[in-house]
C-alpha positions as CSV (number, residue, x, y, z in Angstrom):
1,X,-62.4,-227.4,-44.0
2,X,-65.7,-226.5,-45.4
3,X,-66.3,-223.8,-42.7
4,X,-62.7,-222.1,-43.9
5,X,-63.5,-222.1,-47.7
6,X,-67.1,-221.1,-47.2
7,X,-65.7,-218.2,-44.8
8,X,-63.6,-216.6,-48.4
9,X,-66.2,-217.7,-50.9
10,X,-67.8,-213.9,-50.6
11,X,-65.0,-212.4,-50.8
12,X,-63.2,-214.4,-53.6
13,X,-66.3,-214.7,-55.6
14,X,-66.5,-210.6,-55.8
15,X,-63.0,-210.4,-56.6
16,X,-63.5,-212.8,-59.5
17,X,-66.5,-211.2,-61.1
18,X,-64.7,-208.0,-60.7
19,X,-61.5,-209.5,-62.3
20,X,-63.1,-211.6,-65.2
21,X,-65.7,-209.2,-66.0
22,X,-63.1,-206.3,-66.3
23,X,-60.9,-204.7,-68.9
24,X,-57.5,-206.7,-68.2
25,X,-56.1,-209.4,-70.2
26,X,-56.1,-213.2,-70.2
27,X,-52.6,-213.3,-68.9
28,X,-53.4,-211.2,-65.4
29,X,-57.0,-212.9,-65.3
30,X,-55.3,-216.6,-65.2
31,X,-52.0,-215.4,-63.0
32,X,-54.2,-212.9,-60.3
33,X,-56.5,-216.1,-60.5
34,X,-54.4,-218.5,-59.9
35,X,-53.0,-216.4,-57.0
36,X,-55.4,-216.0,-55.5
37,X,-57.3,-219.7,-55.2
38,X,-54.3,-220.8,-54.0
39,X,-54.4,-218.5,-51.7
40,X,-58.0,-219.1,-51.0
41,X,-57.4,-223.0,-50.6
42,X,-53.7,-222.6,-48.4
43,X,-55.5,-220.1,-45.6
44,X,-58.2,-223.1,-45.2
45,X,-56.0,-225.7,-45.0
46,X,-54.2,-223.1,-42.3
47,X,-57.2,-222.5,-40.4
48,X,-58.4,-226.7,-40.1
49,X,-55.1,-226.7,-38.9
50,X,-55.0,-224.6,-36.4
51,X,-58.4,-226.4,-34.9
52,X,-57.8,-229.8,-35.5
53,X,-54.4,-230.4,-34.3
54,X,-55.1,-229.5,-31.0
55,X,-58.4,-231.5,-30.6
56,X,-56.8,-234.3,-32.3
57,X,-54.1,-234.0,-29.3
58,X,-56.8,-233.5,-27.0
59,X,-58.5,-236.8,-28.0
60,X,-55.2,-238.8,-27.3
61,X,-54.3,-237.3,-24.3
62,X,-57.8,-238.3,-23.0
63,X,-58.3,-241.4,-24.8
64,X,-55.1,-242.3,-22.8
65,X,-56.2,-240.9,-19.4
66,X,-59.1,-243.6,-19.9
67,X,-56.7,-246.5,-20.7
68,X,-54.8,-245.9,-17.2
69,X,-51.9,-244.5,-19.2
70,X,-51.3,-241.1,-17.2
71,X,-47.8,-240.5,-18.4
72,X,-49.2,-239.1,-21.9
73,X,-49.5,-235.2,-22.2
74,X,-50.3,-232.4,-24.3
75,X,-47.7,-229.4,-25.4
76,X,-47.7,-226.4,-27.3
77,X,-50.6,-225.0,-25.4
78,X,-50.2,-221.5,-25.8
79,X,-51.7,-219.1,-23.2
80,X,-53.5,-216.5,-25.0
81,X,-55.3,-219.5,-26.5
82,X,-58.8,-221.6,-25.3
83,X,-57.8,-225.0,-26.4
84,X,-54.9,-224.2,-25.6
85,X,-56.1,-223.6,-21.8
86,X,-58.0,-226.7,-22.2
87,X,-54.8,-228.5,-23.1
88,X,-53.4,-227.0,-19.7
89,X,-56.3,-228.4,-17.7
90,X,-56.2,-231.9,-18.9
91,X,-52.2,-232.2,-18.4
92,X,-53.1,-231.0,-14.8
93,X,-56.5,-233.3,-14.8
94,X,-53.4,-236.3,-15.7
95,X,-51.5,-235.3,-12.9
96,X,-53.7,-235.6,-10.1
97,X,-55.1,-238.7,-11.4
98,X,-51.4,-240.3,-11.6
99,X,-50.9,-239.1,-8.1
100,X,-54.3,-240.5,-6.6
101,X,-53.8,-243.9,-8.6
102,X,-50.1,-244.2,-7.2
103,X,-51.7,-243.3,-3.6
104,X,-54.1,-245.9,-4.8
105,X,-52.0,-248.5,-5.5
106,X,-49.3,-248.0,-2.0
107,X,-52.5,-248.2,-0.2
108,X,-53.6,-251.5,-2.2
109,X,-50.1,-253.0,-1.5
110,X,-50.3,-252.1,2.3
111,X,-53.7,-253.8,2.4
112,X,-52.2,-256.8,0.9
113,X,-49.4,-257.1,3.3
114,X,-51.2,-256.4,6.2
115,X,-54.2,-259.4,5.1
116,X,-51.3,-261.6,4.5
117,X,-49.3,-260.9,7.5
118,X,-52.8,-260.6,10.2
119,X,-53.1,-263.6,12.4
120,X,-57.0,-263.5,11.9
121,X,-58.7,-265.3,8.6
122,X,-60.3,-263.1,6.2
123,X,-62.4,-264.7,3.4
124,X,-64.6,-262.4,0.2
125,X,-67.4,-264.1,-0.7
126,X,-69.7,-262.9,-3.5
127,X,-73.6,-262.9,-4.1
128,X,-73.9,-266.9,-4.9
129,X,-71.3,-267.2,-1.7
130,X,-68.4,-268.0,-4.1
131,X,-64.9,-267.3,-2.6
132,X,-63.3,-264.6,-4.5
133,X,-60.6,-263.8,-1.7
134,X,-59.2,-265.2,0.8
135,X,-55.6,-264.1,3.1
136,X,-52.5,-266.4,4.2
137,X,-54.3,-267.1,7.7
138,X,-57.1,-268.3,5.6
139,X,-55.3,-271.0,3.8
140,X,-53.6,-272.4,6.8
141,X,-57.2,-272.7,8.0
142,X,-58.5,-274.0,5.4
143,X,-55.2,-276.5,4.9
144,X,-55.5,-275.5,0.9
145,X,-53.8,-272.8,-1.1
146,X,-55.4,-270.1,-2.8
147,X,-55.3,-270.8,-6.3
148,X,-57.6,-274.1,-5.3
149,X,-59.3,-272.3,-2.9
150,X,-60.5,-269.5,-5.4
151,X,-64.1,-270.1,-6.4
152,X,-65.5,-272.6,-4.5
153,X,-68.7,-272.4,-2.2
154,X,-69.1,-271.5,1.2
155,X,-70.7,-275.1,1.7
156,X,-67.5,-276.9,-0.1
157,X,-65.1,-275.0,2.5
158,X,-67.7,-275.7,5.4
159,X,-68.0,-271.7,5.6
160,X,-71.6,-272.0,5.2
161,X,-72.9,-271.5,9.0
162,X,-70.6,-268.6,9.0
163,X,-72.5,-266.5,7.1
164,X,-76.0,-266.9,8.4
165,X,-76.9,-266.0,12.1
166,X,-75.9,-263.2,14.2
167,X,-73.1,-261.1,13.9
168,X,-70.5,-260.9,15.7
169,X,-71.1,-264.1,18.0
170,X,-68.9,-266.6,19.0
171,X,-69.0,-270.4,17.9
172,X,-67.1,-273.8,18.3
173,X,-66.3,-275.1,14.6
174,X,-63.5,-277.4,13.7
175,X,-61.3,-277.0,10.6
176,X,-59.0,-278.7,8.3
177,X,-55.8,-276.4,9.9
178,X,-57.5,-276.4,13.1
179,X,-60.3,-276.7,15.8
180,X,-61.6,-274.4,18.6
181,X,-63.5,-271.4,19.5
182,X,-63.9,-268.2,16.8
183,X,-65.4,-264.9,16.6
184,X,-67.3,-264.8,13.7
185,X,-68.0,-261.2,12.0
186,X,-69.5,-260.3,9.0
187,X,-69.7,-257.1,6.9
188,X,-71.4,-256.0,3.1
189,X,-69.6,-254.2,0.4
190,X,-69.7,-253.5,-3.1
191,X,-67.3,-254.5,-5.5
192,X,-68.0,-253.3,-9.5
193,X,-71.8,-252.9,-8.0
194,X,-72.1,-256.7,-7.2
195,X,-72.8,-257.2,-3.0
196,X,-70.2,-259.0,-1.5
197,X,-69.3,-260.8,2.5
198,X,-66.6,-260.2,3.9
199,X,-66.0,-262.8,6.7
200,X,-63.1,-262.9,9.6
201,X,-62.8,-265.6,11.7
202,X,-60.7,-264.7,14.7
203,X,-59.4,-267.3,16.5
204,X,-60.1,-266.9,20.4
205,X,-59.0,-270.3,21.8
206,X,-55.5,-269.2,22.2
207,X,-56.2,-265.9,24.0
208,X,-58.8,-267.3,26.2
209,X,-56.3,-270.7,27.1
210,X,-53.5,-267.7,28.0
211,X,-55.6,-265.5,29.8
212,X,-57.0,-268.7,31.4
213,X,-53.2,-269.8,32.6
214,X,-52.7,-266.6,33.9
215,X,-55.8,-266.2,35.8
216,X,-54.8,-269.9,37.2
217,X,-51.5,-268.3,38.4
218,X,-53.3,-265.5,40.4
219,X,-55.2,-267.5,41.6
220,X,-52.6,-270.1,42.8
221,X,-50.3,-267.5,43.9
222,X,-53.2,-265.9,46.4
223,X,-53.9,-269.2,47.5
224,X,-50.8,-270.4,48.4
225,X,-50.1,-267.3,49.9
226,X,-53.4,-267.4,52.3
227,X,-52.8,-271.0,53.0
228,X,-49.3,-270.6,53.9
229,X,-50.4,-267.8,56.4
230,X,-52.8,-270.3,57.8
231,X,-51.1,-273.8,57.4
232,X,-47.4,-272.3,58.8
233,X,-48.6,-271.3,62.7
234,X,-51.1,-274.2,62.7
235,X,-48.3,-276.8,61.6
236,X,-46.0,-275.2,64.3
237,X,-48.2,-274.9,67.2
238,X,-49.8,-278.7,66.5
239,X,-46.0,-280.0,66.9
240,X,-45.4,-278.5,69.3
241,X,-48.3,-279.6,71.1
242,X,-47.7,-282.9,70.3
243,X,-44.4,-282.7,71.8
244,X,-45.5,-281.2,74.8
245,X,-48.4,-284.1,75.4
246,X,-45.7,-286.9,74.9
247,X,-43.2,-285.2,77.7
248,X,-43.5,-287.7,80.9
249,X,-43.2,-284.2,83.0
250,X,-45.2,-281.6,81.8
251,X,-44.6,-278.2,83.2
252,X,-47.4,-276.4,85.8
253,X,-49.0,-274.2,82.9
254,X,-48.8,-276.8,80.5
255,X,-53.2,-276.3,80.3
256,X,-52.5,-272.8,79.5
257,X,-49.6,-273.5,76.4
258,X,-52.2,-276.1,75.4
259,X,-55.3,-273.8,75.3
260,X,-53.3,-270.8,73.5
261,X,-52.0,-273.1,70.9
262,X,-55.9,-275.1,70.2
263,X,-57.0,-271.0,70.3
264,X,-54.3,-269.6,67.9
265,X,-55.7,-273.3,65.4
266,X,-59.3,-272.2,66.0
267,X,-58.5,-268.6,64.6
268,X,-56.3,-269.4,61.7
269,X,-59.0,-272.0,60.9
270,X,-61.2,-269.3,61.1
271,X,-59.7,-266.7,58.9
272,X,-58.8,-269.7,56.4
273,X,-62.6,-270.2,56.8
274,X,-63.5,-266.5,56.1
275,X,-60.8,-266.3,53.1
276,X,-62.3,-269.2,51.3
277,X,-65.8,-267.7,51.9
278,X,-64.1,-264.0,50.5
279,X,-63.3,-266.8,46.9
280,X,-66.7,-267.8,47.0
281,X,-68.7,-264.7,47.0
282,X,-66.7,-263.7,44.1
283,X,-68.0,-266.6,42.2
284,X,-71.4,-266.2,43.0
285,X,-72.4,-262.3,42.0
286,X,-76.2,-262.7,41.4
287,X,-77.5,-262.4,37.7
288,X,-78.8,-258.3,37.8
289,X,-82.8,-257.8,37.9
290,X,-82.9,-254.3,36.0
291,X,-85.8,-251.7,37.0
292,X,-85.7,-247.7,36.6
293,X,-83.5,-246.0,39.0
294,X,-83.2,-242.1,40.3
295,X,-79.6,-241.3,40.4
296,X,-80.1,-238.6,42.9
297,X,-82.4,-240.7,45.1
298,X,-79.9,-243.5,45.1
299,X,-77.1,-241.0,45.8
300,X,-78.9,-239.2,48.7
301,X,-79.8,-243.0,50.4
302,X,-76.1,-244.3,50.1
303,X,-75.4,-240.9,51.9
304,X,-77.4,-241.0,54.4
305,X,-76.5,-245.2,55.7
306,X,-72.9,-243.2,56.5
307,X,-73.1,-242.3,60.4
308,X,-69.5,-242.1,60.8
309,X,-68.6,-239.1,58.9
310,X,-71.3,-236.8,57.5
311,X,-71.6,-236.9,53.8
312,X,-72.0,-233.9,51.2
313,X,-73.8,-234.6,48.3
314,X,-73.7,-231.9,45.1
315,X,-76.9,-232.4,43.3
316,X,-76.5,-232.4,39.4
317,X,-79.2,-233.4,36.6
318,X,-82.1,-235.8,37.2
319,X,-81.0,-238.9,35.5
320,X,-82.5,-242.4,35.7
321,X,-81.0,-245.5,35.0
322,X,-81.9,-249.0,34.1
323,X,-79.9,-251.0,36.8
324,X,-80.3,-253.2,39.5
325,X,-81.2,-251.2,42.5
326,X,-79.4,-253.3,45.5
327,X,-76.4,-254.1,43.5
328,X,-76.0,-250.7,42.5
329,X,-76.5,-249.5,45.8
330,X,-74.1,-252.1,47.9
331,X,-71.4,-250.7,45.1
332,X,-71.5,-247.1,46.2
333,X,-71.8,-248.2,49.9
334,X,-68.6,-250.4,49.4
335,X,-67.1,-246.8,47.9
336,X,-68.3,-244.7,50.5
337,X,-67.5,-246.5,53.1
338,X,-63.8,-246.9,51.4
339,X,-63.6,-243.3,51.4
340,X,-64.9,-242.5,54.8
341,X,-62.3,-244.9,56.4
342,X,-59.5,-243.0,54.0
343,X,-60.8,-239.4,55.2
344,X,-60.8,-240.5,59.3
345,X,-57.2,-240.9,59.0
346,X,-56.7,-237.6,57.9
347,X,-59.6,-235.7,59.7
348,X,-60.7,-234.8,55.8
349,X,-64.2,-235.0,54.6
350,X,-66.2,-236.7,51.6
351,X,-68.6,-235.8,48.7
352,X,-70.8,-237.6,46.0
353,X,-71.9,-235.6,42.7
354,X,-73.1,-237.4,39.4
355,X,-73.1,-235.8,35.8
356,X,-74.2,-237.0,33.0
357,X,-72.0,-236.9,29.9
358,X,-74.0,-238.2,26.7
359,X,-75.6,-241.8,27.2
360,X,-74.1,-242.1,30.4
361,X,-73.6,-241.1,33.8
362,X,-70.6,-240.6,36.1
363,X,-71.4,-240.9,39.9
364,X,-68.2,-239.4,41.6
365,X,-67.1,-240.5,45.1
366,X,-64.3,-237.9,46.3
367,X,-62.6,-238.2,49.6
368,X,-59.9,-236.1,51.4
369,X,-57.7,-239.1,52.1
370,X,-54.1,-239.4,52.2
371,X,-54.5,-241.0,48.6
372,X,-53.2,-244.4,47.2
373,X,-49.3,-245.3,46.3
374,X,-50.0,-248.1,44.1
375,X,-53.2,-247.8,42.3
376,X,-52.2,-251.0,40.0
377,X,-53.3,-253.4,42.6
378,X,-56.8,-252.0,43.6
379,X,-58.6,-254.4,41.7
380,X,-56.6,-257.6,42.7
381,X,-58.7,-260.0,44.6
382,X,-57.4,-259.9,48.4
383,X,-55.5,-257.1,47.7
384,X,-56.3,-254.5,51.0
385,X,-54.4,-251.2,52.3
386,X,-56.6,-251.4,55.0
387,X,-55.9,-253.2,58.6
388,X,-58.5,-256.6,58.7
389,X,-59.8,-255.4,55.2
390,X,-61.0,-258.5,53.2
391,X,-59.7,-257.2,49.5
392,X,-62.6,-258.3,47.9
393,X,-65.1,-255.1,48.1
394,X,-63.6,-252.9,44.9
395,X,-62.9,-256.3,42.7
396,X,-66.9,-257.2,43.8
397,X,-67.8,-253.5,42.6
398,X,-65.8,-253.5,39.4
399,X,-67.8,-257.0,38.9
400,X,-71.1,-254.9,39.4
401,X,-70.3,-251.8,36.9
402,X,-69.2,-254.1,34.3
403,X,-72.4,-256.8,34.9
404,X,-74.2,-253.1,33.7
405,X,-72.2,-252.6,31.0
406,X,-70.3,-249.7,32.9
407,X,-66.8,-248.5,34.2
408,X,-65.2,-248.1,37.8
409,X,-61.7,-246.4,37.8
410,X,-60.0,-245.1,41.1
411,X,-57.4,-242.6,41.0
412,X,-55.7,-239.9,43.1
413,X,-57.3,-236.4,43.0
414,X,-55.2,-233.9,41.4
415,X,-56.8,-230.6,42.8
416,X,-55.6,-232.1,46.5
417,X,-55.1,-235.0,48.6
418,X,-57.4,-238.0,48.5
419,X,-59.0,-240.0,46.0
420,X,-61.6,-239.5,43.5
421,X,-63.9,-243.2,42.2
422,X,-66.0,-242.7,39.2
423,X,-68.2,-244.9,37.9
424,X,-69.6,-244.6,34.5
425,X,-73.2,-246.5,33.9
426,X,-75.6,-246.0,30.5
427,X,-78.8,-244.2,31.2
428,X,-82.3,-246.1,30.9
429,X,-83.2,-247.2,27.5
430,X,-79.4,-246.6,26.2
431,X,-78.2,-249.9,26.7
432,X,-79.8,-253.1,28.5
433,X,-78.1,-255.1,31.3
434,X,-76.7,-258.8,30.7
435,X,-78.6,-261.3,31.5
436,X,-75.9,-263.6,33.0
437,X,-72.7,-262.7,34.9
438,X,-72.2,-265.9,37.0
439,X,-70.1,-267.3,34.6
440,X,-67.9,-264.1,33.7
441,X,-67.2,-264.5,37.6
């Protein structure tokens, strides 16, 4: 207001002296006065006007943008104007941010429902390891709702030992809503710059007694199988046997019948022999003794044991690996010679390349085969294509690659008949090798 009157005090004051100093009479000196402050005084109160109303609107449109309250906004903004321009950019500014808090607060809701409806127990606990969330898995855990739950230390809800130690590792602990064995993992965040934990607690006792049951099914259903093979012919031949001993006339070749029948026992007692020997070898895949090995020198050896069929070898990049050199190498001889048998039925030919692809390397073992119908069954033990195979070479191999942290897969080649093994292992100094697969078999 001051600015405006001090802008038409010049002019005002010159027109006065001019007026009051001149020849006219009291009567136009009072009226032309009078006028002309009021004039003076209405063009001010224009001008604060024109200035202040729009910041004044400014100031509420953006003291309710801070409150949260995006719904407020700002009008009149004319375009030839600045504020009003800067009226046009804070509507917009109000805008976006009611969008991004609605996207905000749908995402906020989804995260609820999916914490509440999770089968795994997530608990938030802050910097003196009070609770400050916790999810519906959580309370059933716990036996306790959340309003009670809310607050209290990681040592009241016997938490404690879950957040020291290792992460993720897995631990036997026993609860109020139950017992067993849980993957513990732990992560750090920031909430209104305090450091929080968040813990999950999965529970693995129920996957592990599943996977158990149906690792006791396969194993019963290969067994029975086997032993029925076995049991059936020996059970038949022994009566029959007997029957023949107790005749009071036994025929001429009655020594021969007899000596089949002990021979066909001795070799189903054999192969029942050899089969349980095939279970026990799978049980007993030595822990790996890791030392530097040359891919290509590794490749080139497993090569050159093949006398049946000669083997072509594509050389790719020099790659070592840290691995156990004679499991490693009985793995690729149990490929090769898998492919060698596949390519002599067809009069085709194999080949071994390796590549490396990042941290690891892929060793390729291609044959010219007639290929595989059902590729789901390669890695079930005692599963075999071949005549007298024992079905226990590609289930030991798969045990090898994934004893060093690596892959096998077996498919059918798509460029032409046969099929193409890859297995994937980290290079030296990527990743090391477990220290004990005896019990993972």
């Amino acid at each position: 207001m001051l600015f405006a009157l001090a802008g038409g005090a010049l002019p005002m004051l010159t027109v006065f002296v001019f007026l009051w100093f001149g020849d006219y009479s009291a009567r136009v000196q009072w009226t032309v006065s009078i006028i002309l402050g009021t004039a003076w005084v209405a063009g001010a109160f224009a001008v604060r006007h024109q200035f202040v109303f729009p910041l004044q609107t400014l100031s509420n449109v953006l003291a309710a943008l801070r409150e949260g309250d995006y719904s407020v906004r700002g009008t009149s903004a004319r375009h030839d104007d600045t504020l009003g321009h800067v009226m046009r950019e804070i509507n917009a500014l109000g805008d976006t941010l009611r969008w991004q808090r609605m996207g905000a607060l749908e995402a906020t809701a989804l995260l609820q429902k999916v914490m509440e409806e999770i089968d795994v127990a997530i608990f938030s606990f802050d910097s003196d390891h009070r609770l400050r969330l916790v999810n519906r898995a959580g309370e059933r855990l716990l036996d306790t709702p959340w309003e009670r739950l809310l607050g209290s230390s990681a040592e009241e809800l016997g938490l404690d030992d879950c957040l020291e130690g290792d992460t993720p590792r897995l631990a036997e602990f026993g609860f109020p809503g139950g017992g067993g064995r849980w993957e513990i993992r732990r992560t750090r965040f920031r909430q209104e710059g305090i450091p929080h934990q968040l813990l999950v607690l999965s529970d693995l006792s129920r996957t592990l007694r599943e996977e158990e049951r149906r690792a006791w099914q396969r194993i019963v259903r290969v067994l029975g199988h086997e032993l029925n093979n076995s049991l059936t012919p020996i059970s038949s031949i022994s009566s029959s046997l007997t029957s023949l001993l107790g005749q009071p006339h036994r025929p001429d070749d009655w020594e021969d019948d007899v000596r089949h029948g002990l021979g066909v026992i001795s070799s189903r007692s054999a192969s029942l022999g050899r089969f349980v020997e095939s279970y026990s070898r799978l049980a007993r895949l030595p822990q790996p003794s890791p030392e530097d090995v040359d891919v290509g020198t590794l490749v080139e050896r497993v090569a050159e044991l093949e006398t049946r069929l000669p083997i072509g070898v594509d050389e790719g990049p020099p790659v070592t690996i840290r691995a156990d050199r004679g499991q490693i190498e009985q793995l690729l001889i149990n490929l090769t010679r898998n492919a060698v048998d596949a390519a002599l039925e067809t009069g085709g030919g194999v080949r071994l390349d390796w590549d490396r692809n990042g941290a690891r390397v892929t060793i390729r073992v291609r044959d010219e085969g007639p290929g595989v119908t059902n590729l789901s069954n390669l890695f079930v033990p005692f599963f075999t294509t071949k005549k007298g195979g024992s079905g226990i070479g590609l289930v030991l191999s798969r045990q090898i690659a994934e004893a060093h942290h690596g892959t096998l897969t077996l498919d059918n080649r798509t460029d032409r008949t046969g099929c193409e093994a890859r297995l994937r292992l980290p290079i030296a100094e990527s990743r090391p090798v477990l220290e004990d697969t005896s019990e993972q078999a």
